[in-house]
BAFI-3210 file (N, C-alpha, C; in Angstrom, 3 decimals, decimal comma, padded with zeros to 6 digits):
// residues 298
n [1|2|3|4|5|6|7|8|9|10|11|12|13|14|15|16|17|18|19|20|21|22|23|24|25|26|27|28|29|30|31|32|33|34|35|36|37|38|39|40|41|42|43|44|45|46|47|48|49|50|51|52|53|54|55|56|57|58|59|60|61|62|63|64|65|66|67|68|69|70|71|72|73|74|75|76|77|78|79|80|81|82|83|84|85|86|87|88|89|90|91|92|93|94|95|96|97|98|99|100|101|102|103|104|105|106|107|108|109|110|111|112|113|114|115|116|117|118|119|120|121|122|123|124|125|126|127|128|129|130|131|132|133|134|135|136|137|138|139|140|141|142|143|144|145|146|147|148|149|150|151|152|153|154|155|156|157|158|159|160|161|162|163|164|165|166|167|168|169|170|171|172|173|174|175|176|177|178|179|180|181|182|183|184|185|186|187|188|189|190|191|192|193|194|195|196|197|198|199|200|201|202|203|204|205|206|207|208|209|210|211|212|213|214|215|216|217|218|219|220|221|222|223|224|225|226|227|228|229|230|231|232|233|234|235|236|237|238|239|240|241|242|243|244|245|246|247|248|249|250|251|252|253|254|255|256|257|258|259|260|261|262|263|264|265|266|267|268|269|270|271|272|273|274|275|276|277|278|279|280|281|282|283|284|285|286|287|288|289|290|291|292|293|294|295|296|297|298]
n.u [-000,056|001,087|003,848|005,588|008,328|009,084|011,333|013,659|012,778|012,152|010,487|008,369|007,210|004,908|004,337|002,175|002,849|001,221|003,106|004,336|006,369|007,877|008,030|010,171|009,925|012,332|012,703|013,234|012,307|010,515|011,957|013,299|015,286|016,178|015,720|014,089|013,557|011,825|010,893|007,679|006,616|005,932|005,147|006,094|008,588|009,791|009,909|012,143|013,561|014,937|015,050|017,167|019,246|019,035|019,712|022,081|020,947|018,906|020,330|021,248|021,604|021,008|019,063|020,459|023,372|025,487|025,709|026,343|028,335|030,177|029,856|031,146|033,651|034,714|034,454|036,046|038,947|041,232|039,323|037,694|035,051|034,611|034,714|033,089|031,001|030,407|029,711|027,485|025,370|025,182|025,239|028,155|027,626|025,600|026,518|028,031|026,469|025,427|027,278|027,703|028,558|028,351|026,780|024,167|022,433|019,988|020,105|023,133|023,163|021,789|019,528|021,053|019,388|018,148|018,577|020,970|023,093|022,605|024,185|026,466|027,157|028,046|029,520|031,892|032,321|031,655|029,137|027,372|027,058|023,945|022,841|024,001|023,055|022,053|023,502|023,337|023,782|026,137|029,122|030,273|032,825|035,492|035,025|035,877|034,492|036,034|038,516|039,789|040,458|040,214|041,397|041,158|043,759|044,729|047,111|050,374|051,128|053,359|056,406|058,997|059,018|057,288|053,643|052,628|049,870|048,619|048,653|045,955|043,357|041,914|040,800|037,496|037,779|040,469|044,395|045,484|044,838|044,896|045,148|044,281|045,277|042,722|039,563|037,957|036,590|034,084|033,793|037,079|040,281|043,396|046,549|050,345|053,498|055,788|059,118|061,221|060,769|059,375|059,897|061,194|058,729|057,007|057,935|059,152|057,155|055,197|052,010|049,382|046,310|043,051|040,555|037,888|036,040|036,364|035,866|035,771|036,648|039,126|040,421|040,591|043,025|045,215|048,336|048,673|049,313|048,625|047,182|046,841|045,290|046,407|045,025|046,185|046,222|048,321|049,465|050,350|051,952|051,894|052,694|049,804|049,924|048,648|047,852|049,572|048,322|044,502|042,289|044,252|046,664|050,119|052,330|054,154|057,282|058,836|061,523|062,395|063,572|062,611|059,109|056,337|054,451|050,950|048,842|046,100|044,180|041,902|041,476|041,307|042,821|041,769|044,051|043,122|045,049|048,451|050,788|053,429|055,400|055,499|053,477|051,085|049,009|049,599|047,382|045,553|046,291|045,961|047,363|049,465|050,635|053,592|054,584|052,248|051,907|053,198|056,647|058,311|061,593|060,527]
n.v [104,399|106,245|106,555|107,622|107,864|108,923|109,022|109,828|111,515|110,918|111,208|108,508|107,775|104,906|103,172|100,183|098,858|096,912|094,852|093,632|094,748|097,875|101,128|103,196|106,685|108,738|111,792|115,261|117,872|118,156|118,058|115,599|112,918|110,290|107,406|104,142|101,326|097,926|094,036|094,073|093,723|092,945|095,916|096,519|094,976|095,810|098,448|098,333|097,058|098,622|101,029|102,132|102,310|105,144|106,732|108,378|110,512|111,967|113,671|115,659|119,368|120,701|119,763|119,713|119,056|117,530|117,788|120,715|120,967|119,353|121,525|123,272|122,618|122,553|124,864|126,230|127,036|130,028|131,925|130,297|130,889|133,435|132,991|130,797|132,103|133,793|132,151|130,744|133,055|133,563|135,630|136,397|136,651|135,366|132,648|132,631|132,718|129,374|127,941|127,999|126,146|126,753|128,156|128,943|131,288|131,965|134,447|134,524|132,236|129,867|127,768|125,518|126,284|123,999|124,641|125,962|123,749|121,788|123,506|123,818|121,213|120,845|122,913|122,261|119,574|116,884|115,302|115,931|114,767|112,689|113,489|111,659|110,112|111,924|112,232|113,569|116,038|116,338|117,731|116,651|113,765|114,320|117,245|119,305|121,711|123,337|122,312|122,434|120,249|116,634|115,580|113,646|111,935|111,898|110,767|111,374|114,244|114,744|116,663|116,747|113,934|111,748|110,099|107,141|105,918|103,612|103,464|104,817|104,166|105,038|104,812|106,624|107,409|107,732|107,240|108,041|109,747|113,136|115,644|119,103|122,423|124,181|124,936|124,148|124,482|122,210|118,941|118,304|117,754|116,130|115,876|114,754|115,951|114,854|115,191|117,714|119,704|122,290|123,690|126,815|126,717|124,429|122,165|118,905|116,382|118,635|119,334|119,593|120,819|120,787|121,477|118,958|118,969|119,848|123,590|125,735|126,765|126,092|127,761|129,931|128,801|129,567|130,490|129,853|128,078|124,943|121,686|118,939|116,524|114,542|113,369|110,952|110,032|110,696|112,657|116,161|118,922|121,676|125,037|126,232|126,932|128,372|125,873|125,299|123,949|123,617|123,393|122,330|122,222|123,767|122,693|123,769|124,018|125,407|124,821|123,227|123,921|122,203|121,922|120,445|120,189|120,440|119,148|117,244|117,552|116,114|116,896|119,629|120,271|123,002|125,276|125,520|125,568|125,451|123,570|123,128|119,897|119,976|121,075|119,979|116,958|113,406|111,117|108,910|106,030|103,854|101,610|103,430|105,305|104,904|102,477|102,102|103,963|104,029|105,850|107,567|108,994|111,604]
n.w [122,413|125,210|127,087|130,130|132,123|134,686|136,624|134,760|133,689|130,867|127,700|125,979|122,719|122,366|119,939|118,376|115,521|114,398|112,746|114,737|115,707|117,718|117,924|119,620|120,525|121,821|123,752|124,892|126,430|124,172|122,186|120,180|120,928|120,364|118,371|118,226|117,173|118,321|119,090|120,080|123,065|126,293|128,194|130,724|130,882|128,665|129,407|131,243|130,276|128,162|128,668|130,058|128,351|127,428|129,433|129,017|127,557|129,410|131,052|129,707|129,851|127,692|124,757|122,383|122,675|122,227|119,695|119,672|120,671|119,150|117,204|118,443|118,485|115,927|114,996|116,602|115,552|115,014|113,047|111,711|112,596|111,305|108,382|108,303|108,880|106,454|105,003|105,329|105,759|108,216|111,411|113,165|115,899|115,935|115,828|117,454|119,826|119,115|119,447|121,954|125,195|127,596|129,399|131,010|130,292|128,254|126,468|125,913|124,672|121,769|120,002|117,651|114,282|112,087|109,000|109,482|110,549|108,395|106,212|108,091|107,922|105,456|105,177|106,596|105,378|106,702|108,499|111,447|114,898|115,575|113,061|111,104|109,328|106,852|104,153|102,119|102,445|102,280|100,028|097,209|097,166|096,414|096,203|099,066|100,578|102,721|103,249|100,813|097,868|096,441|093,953|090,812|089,385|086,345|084,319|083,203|081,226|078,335|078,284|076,340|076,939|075,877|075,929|075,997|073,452|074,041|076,486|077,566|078,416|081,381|084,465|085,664|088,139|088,218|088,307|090,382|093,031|094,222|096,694|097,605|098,211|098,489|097,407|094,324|091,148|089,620|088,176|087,782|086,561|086,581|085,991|085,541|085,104|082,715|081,582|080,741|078,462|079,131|081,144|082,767|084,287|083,618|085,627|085,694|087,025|088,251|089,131|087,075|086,776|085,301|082,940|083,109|080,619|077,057|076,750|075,227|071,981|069,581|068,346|070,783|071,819|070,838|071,131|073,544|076,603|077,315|078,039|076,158|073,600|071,257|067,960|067,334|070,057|071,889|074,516|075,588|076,818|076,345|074,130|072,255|068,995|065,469|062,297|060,242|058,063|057,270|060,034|061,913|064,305|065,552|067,591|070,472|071,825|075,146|075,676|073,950|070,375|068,222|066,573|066,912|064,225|062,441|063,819|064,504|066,875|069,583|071,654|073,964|077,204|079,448|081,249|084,481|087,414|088,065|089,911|091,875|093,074|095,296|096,877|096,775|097,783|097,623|097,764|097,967|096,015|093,226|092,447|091,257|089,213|088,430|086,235|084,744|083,020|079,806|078,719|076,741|074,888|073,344]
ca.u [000,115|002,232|004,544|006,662|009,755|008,916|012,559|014,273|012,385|011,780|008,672|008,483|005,492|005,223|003,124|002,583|002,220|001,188|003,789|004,991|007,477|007,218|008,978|010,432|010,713|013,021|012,078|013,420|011,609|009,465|013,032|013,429|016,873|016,608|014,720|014,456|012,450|011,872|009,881|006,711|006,830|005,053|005,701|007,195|009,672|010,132|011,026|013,162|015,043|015,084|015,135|018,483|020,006|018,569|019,945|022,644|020,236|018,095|021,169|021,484|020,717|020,529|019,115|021,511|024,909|026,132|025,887|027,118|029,875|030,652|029,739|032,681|034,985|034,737|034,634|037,427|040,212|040,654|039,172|036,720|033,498|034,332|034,571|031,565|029,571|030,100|029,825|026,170|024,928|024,454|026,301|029,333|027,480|024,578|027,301|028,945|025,504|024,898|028,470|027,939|027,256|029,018|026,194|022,383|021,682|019,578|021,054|024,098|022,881|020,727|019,568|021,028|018,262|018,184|018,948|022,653|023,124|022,753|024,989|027,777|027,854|028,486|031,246|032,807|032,010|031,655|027,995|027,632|026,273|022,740|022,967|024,898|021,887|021,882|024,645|022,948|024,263|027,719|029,545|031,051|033,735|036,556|034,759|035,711|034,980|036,514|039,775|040,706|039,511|040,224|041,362|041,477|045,199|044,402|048,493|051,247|051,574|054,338|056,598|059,718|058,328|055,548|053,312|052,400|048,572|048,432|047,784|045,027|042,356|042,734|039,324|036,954|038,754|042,433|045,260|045,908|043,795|045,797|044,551|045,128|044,783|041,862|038,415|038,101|035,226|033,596|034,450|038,100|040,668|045,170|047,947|051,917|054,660|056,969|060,227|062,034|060,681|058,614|060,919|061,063|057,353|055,991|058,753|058,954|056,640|054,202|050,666|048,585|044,594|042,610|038,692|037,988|035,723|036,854|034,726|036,404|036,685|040,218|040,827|040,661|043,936|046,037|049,292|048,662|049,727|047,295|047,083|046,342|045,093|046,574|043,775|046,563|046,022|049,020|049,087|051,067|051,545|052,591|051,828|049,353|049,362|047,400|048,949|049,907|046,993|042,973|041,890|045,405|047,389|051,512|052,796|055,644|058,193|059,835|063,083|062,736|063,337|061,661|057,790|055,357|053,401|049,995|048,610|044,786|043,631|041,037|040,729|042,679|042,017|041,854|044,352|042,786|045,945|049,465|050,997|054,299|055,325|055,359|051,888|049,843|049,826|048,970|046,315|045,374|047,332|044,995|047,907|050,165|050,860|054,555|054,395|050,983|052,199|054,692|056,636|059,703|061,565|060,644]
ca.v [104,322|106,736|106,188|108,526|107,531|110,359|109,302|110,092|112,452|110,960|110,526|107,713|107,669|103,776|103,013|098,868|099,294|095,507|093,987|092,944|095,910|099,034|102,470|104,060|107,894|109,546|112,985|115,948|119,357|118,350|117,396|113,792|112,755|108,928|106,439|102,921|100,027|096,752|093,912|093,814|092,606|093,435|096,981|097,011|094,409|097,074|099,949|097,815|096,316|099,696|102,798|102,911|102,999|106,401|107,983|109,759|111,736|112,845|114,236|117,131|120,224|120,980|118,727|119,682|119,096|116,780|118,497|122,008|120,355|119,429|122,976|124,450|121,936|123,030|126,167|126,701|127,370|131,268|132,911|129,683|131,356|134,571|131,832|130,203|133,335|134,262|130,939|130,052|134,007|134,281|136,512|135,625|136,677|134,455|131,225|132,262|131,810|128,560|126,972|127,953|125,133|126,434|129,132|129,055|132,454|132,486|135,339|134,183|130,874|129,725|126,593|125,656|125,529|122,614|125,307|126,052|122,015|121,411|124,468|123,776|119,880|121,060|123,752|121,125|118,017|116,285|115,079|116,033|113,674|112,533|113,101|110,610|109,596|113,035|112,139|114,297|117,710|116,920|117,538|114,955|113,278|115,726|118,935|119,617|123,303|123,940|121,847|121,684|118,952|115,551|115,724|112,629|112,240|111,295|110,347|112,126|114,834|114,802|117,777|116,492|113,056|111,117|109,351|106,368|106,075|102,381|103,370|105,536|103,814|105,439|105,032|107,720|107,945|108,137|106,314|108,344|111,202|114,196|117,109|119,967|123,156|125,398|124,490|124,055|124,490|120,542|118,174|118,882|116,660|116,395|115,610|115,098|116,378|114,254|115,857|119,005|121,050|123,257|124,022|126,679|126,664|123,103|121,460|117,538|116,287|119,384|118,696|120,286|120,991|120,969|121,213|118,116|118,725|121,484|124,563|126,979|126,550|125,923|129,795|130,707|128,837|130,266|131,163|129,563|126,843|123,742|120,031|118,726|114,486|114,876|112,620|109,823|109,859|111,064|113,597|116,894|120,198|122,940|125,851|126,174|127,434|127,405|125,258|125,303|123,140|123,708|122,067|121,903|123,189|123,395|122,415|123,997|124,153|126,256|124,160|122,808|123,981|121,710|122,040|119,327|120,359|120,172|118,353|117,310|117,780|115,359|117,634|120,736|120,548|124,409|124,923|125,826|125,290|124,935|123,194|122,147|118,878|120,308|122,138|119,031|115,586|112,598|110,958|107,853|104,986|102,767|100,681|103,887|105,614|103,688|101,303|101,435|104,478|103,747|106,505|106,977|110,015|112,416]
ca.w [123,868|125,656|128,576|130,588|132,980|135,008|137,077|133,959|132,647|129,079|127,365|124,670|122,358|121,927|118,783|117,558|113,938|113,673|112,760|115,657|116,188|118,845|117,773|120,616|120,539|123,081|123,922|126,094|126,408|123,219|120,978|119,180|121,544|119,740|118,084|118,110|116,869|119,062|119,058|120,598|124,339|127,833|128,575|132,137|130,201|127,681|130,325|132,105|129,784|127,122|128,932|130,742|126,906|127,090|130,488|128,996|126,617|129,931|131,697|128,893|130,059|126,368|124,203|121,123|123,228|121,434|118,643|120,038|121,271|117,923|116,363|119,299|118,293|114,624|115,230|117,680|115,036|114,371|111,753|111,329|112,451|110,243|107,213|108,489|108,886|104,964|103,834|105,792|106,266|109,899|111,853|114,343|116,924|116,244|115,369|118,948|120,354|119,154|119,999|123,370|125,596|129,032|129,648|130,798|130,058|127,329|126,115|125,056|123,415|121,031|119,434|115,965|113,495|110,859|108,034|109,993|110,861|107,178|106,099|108,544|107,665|103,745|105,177|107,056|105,083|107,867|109,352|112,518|115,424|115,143|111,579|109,910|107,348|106,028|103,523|100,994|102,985|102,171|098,486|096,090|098,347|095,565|096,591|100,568|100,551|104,096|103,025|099,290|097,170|095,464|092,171|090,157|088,492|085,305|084,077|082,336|080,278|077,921|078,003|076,260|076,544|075,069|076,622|074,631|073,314|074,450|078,176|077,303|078,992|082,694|085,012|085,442|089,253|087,925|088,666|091,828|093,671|095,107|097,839|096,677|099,228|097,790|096,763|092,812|090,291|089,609|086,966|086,964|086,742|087,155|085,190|086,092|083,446|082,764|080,797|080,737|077,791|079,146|082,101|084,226|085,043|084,222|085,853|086,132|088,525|088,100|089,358|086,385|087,018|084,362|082,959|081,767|079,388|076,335|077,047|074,346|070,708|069,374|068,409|071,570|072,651|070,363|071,881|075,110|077,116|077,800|078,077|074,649|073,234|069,851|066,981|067,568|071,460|072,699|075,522|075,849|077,327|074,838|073,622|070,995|067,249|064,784|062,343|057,779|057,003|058,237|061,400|062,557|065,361|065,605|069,299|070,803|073,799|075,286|075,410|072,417|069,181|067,061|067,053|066,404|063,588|061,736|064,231|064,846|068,533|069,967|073,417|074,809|078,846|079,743|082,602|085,849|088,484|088,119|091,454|091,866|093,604|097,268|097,056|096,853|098,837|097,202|099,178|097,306|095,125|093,346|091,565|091,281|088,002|088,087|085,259|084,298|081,712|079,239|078,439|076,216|074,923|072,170]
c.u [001,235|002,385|005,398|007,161|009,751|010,803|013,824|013,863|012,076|011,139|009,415|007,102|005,809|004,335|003,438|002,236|001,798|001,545|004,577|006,195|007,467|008,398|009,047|010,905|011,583|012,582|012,722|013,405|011,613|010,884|013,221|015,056|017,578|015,390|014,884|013,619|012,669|010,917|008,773|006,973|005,969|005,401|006,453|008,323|010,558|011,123|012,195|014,083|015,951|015,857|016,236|019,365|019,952|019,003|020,400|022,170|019,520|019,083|021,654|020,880|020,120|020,381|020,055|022,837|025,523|026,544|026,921|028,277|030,722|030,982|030,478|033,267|035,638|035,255|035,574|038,358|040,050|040,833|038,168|035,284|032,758|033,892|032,777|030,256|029,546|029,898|027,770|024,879|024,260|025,626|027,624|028,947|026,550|025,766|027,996|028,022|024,670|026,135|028,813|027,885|027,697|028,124|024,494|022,021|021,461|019,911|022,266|024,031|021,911|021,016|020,006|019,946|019,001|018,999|020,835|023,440|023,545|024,137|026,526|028,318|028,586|029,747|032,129|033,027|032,276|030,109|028,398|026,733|024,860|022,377|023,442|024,298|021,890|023,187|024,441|023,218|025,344|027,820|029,667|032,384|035,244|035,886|034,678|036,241|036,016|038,196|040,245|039,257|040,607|040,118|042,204|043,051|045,098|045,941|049,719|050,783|052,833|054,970|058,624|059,701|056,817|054,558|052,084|050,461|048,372|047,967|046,566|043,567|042,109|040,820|039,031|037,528|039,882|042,987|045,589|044,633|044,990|044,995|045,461|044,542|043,504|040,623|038,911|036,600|034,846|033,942|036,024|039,004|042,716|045,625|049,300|052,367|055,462|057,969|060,310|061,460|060,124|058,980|061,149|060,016|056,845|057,289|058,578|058,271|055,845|052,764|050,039|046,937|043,886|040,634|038,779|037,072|036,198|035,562|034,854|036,506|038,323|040,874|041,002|041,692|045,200|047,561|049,619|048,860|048,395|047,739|046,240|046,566|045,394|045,606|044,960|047,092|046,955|048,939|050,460|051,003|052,208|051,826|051,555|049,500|049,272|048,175|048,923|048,741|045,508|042,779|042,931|046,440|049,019|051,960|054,108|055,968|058,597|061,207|063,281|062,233|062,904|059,926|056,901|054,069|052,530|049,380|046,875|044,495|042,039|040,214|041,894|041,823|042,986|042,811|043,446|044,058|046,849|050,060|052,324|054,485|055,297|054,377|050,600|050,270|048,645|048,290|045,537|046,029|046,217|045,957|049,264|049,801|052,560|054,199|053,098|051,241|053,307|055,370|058,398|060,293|061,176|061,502]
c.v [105,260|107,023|106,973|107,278|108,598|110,234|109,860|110,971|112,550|110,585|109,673|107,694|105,805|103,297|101,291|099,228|098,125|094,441|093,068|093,676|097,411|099,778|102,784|105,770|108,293|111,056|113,420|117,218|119,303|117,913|116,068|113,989|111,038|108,600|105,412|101,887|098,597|095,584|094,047|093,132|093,218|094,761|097,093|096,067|095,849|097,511|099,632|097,640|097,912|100,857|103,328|103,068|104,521|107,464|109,183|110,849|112,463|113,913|115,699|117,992|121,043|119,915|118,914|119,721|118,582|117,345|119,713|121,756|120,182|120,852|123,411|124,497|122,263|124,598|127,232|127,458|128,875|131,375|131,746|130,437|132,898|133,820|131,226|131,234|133,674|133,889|130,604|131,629|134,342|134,658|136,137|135,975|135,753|132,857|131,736|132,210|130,426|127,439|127,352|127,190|125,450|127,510|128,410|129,877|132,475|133,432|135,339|132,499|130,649|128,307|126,693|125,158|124,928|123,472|125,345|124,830|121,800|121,820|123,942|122,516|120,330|122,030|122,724|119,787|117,115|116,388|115,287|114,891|113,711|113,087|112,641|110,161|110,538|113,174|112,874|115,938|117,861|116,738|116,395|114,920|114,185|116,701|119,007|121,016|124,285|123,444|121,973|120,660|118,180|115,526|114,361|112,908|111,242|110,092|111,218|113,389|115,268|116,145|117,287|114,725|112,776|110,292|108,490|106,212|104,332|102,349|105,197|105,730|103,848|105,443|106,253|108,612|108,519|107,154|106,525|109,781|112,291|114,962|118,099|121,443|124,262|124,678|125,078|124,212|122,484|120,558|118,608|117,531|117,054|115,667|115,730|115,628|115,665|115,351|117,045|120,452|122,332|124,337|126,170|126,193|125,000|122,459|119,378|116,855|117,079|118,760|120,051|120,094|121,567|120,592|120,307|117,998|120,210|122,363|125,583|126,366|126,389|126,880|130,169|130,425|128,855|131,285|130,789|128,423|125,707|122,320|119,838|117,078|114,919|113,347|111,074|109,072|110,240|112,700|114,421|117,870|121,390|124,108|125,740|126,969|127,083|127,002|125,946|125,213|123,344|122,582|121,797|123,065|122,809|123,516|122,862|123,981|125,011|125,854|123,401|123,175|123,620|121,458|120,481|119,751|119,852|118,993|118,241|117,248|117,058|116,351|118,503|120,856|122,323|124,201|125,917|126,060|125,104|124,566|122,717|121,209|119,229|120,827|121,005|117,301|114,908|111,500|109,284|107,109|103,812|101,495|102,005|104,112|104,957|102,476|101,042|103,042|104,435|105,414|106,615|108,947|110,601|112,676]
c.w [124,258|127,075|129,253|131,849|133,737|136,153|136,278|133,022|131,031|128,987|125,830|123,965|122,043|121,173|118,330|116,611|113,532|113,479|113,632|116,159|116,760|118,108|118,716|120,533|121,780|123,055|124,905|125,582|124,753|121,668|121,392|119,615|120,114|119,104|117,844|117,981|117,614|118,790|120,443|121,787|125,671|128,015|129,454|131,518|129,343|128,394|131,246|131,689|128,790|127,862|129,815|129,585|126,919|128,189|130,356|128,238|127,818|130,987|131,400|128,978|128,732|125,090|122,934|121,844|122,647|120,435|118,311|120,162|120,275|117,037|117,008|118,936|116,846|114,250|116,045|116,958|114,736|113,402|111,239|111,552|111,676|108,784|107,119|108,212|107,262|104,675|104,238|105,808|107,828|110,318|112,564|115,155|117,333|116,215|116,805|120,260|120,201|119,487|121,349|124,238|127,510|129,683|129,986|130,545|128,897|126,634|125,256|124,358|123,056|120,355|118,257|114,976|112,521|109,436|108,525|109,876|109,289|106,695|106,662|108,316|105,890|103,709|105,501|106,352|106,060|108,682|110,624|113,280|115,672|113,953|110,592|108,839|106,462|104,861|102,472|101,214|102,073|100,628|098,499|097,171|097,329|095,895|098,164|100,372|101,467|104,128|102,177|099,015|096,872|094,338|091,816|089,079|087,114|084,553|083,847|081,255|079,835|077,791|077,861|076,060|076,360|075,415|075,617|074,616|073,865|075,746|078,312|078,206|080,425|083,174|085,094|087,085|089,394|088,455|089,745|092,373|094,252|095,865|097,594|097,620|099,100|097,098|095,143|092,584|090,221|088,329|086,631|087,764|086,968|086,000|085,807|084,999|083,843|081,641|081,670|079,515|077,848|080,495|081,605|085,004|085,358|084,616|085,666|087,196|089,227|088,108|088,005|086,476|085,991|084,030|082,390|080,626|078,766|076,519|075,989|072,897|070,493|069,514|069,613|072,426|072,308|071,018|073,273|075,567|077,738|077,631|076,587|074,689|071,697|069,168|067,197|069,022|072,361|073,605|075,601|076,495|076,940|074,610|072,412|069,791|066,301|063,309|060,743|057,315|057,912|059,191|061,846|063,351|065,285|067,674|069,529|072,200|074,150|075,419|074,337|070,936|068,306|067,304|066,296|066,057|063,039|062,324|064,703|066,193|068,662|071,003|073,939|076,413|079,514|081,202|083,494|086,845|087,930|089,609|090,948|092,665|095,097|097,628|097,021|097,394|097,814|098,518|098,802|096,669|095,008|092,197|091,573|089,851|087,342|087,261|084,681|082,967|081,422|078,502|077,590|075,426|073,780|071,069]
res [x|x|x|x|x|x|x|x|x|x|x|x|x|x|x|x|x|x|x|x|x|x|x|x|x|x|x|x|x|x|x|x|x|x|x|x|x|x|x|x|x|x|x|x|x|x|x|x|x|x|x|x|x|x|x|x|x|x|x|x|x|x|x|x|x|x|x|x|x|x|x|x|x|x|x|x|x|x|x|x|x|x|x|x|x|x|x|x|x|x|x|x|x|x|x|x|x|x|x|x|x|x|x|x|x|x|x|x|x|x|x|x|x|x|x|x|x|x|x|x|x|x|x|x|x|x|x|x|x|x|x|x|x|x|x|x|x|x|x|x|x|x|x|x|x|x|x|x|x|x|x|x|x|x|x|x|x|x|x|x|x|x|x|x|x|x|x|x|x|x|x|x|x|x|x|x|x|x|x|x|x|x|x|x|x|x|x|x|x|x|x|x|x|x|x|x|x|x|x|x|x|x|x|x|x|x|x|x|x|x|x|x|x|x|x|x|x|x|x|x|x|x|x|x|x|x|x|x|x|x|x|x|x|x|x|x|x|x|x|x|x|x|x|x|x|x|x|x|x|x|x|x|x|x|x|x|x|x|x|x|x|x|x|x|x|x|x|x|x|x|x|x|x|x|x|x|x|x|x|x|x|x|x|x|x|x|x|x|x|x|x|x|x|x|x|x|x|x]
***
């Protein structure tokens, strides 16, 4: 059955499917404004009781306003719709005809197709309105390409201290999350330093970013600084070499002279990022990392 409101200009298709429940489409110039399921009842009931929900959709001289409005508001900051344009491939002239909404001249605006919509919710992470179901646009809630990301803080790494193998067992979330200003590669994870030995660079309180799974063979981190699970679980951040005895690496500091040799390695996490404590905001606390690692000195 279908009904127009010709004072309001919206057509509804109104279909019973049976059950005892009417779909209502909304419609203006041939675009899906709403939709809404009811039950079953007299029609002029229906339009009476239904169809002033729907005014403010027939008032839009464009049916994507809402939307646009959104795509301005996004798009306002400079140097966003240069970003946007590399990140989605349409031009800035076409992205400054579709966040237009103060114009009728054809000319300078254009509708946003579904392909852009998608696109700009995954730059922004952020659904835009009348697509809030589409939760499958946006990344993993750690990858916001347009902000940084969410990097899980796994605990400590010892640099001068040790961080005992007893609090080992850290969720697959972390103990804390940080934001960190710069999109990252996926699967990567954080570390603090606790101590002094590795001082100037990893200071105390150093956000370290790391792959968490090993991607490289041992050899290849020879000489170099990384996050290391030594075979009796403890966690450091040293540089590597390779050690007296086969299969074994010697750990060193740079502030300290004595090295911790011939040691078996469980997992070296490749660094990605060094951050120090003013370059990243912690953004989460799911218990804190305070007291839930024990740590004591070297």
């Amino acid at each position: 059955m279908l009904a127009c409101d010709f004072g309001n200009f919206v057509d509804a298709n109104l279909g019973d499917d049976g059950t005892g429940w009417i779909e209502v489409l909304v419609a203006h110039n041939h675009h899906i404004c709403d939709y809404r399921d009811f039950k079953s009842s007299h029609f002029r009931d229906l339009r009476d009781r239904i169809f002033c929900e729907f005014r403010d959709y027939t008032d839009m001289s464009d049916p994507q306003e809402q939307l646009k409005r959104w795509f301005h508001d996004k798009t306002a900051p400079h140097g966003v719709k240069t970003k946007l344009s590399e990140a989605t491939g349409f031009t800035p002239t076409q992205i400054s005809r579709m966040r237009n909404v103060e114009t009728d001249d054809p000319k300078k605006r254009q509708e946003i197709p579904i392909d852009m919509i998608a696109k700009a919710a995954r730059f922004f992470n952020e659904l835009p309105p009348g697509f809030e179901g589409m939760v499958q646009w946006l990344d993993s809630p750690r990858r916001d390409l347009a902000n940084g990301a969410e990097i899980p803080v796994m605990g400590y790494l010892g640099a001068g201290a040790e961080v005992e193998p007893d609090y080992e067992q850290v969720p697959p979330e972390g103990l804390d999350q940080v934001h960190i200003p710069f999109p990252v590669p996926d699967d990567m994870i954080a570390f603090t330093v606790s101590g002094i030995s590795m001082m100037p660079v990893f200071k105390p309180g150093t956000v370290i970013v790391v792959y968490r799974e090993q991607k490289k063979p041992i050899e290849a981190f020879y000489g170099m600084e990384a996050a290391v699970r030594t075979s009796d679980g403890r966690r450091f951040i040293k540089t590597i070499a390779r050690g007296s005895r086969p299969n074994t690496v010697t750990l060193t500091s740079w502030n300290d002279p004595t090295p911790i040799e011939d040691q078996r390695l469980e997992w070296i996490g490749e660094i990605f990022a060094v951050l120090p404590p003013a370059a990243v905001k912690k953004i989460v606390r799911q218990g804190g990392i305070q007291g839930q690692l024990g740590l004591k000195t070297a």
